[in-house]
N, C-alpha and C positions, 0 to 999 in steps of 0.2 A: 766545834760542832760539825760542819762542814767536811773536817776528816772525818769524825765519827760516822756521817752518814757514807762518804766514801768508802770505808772500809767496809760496811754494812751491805753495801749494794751489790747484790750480787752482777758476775762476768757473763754476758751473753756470748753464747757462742752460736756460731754460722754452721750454716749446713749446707754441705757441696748437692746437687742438684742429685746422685745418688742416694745420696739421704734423705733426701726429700720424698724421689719416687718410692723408697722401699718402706717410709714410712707412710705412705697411702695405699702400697701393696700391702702391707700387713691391717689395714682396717678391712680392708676386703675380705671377708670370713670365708666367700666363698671362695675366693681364687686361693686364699690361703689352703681351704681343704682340698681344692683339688691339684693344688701344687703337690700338697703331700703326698696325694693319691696319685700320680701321674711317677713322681721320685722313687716310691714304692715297687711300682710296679714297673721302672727302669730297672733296679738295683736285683728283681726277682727275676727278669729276664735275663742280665748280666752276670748275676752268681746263679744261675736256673740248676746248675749239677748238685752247689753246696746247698741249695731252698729244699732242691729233691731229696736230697741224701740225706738232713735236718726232718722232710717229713716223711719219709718212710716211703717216697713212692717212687716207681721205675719208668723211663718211658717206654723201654724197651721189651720187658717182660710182659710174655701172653696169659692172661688168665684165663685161658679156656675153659676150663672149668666151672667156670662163674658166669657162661655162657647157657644158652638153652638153644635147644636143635639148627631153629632158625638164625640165631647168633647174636641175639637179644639178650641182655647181663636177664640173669633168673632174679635178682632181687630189686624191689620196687625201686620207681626213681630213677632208672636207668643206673642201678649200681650201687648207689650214692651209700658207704660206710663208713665207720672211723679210716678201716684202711687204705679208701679213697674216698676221698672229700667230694669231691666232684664226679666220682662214678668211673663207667669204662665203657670204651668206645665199642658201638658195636662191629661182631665180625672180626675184631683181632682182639678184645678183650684187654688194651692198654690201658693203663690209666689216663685220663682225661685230663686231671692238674699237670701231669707232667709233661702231658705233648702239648699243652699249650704254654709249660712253661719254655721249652725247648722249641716252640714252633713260634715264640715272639720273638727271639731271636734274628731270627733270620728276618723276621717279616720287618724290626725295628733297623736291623741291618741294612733292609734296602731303602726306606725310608730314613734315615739319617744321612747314608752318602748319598742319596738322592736331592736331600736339602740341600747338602754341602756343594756341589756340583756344581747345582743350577744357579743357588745363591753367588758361587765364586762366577762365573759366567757372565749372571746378571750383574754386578759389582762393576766387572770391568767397564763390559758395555755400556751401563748406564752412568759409571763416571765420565767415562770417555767424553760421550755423548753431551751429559751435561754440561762438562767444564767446558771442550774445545768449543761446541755448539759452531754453526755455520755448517758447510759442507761436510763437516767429522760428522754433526749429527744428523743432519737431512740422512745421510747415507746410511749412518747405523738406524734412523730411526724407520726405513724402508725395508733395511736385513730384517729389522723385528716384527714388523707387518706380513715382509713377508713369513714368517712362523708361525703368527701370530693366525694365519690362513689356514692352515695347515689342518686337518679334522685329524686331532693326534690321537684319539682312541682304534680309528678304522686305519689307521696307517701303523699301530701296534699293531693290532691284528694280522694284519696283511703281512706284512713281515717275519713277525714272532720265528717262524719254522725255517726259513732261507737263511735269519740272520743268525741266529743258533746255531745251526748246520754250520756257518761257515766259521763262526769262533770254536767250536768243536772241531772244525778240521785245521784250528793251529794248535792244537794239541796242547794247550795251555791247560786245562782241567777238562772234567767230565760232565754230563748232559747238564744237571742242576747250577753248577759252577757258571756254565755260557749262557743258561737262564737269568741268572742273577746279575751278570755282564749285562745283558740285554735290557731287562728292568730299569737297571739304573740308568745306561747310558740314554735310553729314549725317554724315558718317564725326563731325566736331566735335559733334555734337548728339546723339547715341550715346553717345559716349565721355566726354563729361563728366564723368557720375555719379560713374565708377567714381574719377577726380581727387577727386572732391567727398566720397565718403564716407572716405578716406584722409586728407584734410585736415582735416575735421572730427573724427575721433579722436585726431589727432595735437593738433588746438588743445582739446580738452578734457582729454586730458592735461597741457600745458601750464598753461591757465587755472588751472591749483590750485598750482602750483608757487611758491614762496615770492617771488620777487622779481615776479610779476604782483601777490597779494597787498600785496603793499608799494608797486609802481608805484599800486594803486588806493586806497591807506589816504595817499599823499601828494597825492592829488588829481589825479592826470596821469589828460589825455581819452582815451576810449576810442580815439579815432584814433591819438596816440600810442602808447599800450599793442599795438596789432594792429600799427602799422609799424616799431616800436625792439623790441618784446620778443617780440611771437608769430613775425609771419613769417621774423626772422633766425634761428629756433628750429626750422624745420619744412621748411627748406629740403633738410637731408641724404636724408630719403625721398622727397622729391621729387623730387629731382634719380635717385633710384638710379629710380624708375617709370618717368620720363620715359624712361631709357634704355631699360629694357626696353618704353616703350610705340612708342617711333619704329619700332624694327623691325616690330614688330606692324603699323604704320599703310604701311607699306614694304610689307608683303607684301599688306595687304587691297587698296591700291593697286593691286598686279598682279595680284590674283582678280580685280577687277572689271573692268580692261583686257580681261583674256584673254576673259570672259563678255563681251565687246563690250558693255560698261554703261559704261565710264569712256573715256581719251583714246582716239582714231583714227586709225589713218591719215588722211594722211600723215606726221602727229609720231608719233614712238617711242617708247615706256617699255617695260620689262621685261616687262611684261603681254601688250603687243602682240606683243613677239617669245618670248615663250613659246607663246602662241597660233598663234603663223605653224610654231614649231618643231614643233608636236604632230601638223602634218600631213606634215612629215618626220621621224616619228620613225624607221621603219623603212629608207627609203633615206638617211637619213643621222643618225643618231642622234649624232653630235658636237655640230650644231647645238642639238639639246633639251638633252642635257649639260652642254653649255657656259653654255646662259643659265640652266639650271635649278641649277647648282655655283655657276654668281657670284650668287645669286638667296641660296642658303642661305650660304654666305660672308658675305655681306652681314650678316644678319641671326642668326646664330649669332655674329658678332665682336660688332657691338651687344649682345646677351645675354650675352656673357660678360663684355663692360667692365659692363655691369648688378650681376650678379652680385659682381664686384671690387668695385667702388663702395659695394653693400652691405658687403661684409664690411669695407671699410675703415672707412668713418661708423662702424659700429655699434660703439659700444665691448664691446661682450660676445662679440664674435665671437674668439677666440681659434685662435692655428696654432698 
């Protein structure tokens, strides 16, 4: 009887700490949909030529024609027809789906290595930091105060035009190209800190925990100990920041556009046709609408997969 019921009884299986989080990401309906909605509109930025070409629209092509004196599209809506979904800008009569599908591009471009950047920056420093602790980190952790000082929107500004100027005079690329240099490498030199002081709490947490202890009492090099035991340890809040820091770096992207500090005509990002939109707001307010709705779309779906992300990792979060 006793094999009987052994055989009967079903195998429990274990579930690694991945399986765990991803099955409490997936109860979350809402992070679930705005995962999708965030993937979406990755993969429509990324293939944005085959999306155009699939819907029939140009970014490039003028439809003047579809224009009235003033340079207003002649049909209600600001445009809006099967042939364009979303209308056309006014004064150059381009499609609207298309230059925002080609103007997230770039805007996602700088906002990604911009993550990357500050995130790998932050990483070092606040390992560093963490692990050596004593004098390694009193002194890294005064570098980061002093940044952390620093009024980083008014010191873009101030700069913007000198530091451009002089990447354009290494003859490296053209005026948008040392724009784009520029964005990343300041917005990344800003933003570090705040990577660096998250990573170093999380690694001096860590450092006291029983198997660092024991990795250090059987002799394994510090190199070891920081690439097999800290960083696979510190990766769940980093990964939840990163999400909420991309949108952040998405939207600074498009302040600094619209303040005509960041890319210009003739390339497109969301900044630029926010900016173009603001001076039709009152004869056609669809146009501001429209890029200002896909603008927070954007970056409200990033925040709530953030959000998800967190409650899933974090084992204390209970539904």
């Amino acid at each position: 009887m006793s094999e009987q019921l052994e055989t009967v009884r079903p195998e429990i299986a274990g579930r690694s700490p991945g399986q765990i989080a991803w099955m409490r990401f997936k109860r979350n309906k809402v992070g679930v949909a705005a995962a999708i909605v965030s993937v979406t509109i990755l993969m429509l930025s990324a293939f944005a030529p085959i999306a155009c070409r699939i819907l029939g629209v140009d970014p490039n092509t003028l439809n003047l024609e579809a224009l009235d004196s003033s340079g207003v599209p002649k049909l209600p809506n600001g445009g809006i027809s099967l042939e364009h979904p979303l209308g056309l800008i006014p004064g150059t009569g381009r499609d609207l789906l298309a230059q925002l599908l080609y103007g997230s591009r770039i805007s996602f471009l700088v906002a990604f290595l911009t993550t990357v950047l500050a995130l790998t920056i932050g990483l070092f420093v606040g390992i560093a930091g963490g692990f050596l602790r004593g004098r390694v980190d009193d002194a890294l952790g005064r570098f980061t105060d002093f940044f952390l000082a620093f009024p980083a929107f008014f010191m873009i500004v101030a700069l913007s035009t000198p530091v451009v100027q002089r990447i354009q005079g290494w003859g490296i690329g053209g005026d948008n190209f040392a724009r784009i240099v520029f964005l990343i490498f300041f917005l990344s030199f800003f933003g570090w800190p705040g990577f660096s002081r998250l990573i170093r709490s999380q690694v001096l947490s860590i450092r006291e925990r029983d198997y660092i202890t024991a990795a250090q009492a059987m002799g394994a090099k510090r190199s070891r100990i920081i690439l097999k035991e800290i960083i696979p340890n510190i990766w769940a809040p980093v990964i939840v920041v990163v999400s909420l820091s991309l949108p952040g770096y998405l939207a600074a992207e498009s302040v600094y556009s619209f303040l005509g500090l960041g890319i210009q005509p003739p390339a497109s990002t969301w900044g630029i046709l926010l900016s173009n939109a603001s001076r039709f707001v009152t004869a056609m307010p669809s146009f501001f609408l429209i890029v200002a709705g896909s603008l927070v779309v954007v970056v409200l779906a990033f925040n709530l997969v953030g959000d998800a992300l967190r409650d899933a990792l974090d084992p204390r979060t209970e539904r």
